[in-house]
N, C-alpha and C positions, 0 to 999 in steps of 0.2 A: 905655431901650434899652441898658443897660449889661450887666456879667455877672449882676448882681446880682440883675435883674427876673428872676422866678421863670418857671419852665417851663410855659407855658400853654397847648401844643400840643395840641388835641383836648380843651379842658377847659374848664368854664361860668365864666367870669370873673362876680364878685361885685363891684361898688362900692358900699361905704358913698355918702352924700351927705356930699361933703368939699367945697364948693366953692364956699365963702362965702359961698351965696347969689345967687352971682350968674351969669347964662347966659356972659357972655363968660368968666369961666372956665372954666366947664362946657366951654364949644366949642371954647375952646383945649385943656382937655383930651381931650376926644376926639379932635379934630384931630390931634394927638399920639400917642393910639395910632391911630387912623387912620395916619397915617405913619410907622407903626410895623411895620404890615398886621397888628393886633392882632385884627383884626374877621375877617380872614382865614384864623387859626389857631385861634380859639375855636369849642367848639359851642355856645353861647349868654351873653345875658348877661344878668345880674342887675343891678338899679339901685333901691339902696335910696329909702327913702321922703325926701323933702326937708323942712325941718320945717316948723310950719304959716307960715303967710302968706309963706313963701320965692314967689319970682318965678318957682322951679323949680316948684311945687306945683301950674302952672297947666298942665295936661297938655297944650294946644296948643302952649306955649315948647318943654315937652318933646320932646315929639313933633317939631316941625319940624328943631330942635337933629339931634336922631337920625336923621332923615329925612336932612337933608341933608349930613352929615357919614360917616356911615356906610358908606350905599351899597352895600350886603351884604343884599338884601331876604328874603334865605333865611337870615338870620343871626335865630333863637328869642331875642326879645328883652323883656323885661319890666320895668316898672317900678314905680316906688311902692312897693315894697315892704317892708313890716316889719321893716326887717335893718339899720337902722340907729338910730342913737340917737333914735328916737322912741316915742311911746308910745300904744298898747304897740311890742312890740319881741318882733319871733321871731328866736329864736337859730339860726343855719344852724352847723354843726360842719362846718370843711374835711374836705376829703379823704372826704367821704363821702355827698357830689352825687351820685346815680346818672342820674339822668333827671329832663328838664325839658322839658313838655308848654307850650308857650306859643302861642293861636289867639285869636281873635277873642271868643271867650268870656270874660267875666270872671274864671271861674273858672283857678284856676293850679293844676295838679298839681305836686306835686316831690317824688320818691323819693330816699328815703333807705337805703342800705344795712343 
């Protein structure tokens, strides 16, 4: 919450998996931008893949994690995804998100300018 965090307004925020592995960081980090109303000013979020036998890789931690921290049910949110140091590993290039289709469906669209 300083000058420094980058301007995220109306924009899909991306996170690598940086979180040791472990859910209480995870929650405190979200809690955090949670109290930030980070969830508030984004139009979606990206949450890359956790790596394997992380405690995060069990999609119900996840999910509940997000569920109850969040609170933004209209907030396009997706996880697991290839964008972080796993492998493989898809390269997302900033600044050039255009559209992120995120539903029920397995399948994830993401346009790229």
């Amino acid at each position: 919450g300083t000058v420094y965090f980058p301007d995220i307004d109306g924009k899909i925020l991306i996170l690598e998996h940086g979180f040791n592995n472990n859910p209480a960081s995870f929650h405190r980090s979200m809690t955090q931008f949670y109290q930030m109303r980070i969830f508030d000013r984004i139009t979606g979020l990206i949450l890359g893949k956790p790596p394997h036998k992380s405690p995060l890789s069990d999609s119900a931690v996840l999910e509940m994690i997000l569920n109850e921290v969040i609170k933004n049910d209209k907030l396009p949110t997706i996880y697991s995804v290839h964008c972080s140091h796993v492998d493989p590993m898809l390269t997302l290039p900033f600044h050039n998100l255009t559209r992120l289709v995120a539903d029920e469906n397995p399948k994830i669209t993401v346009n790229f300018k």
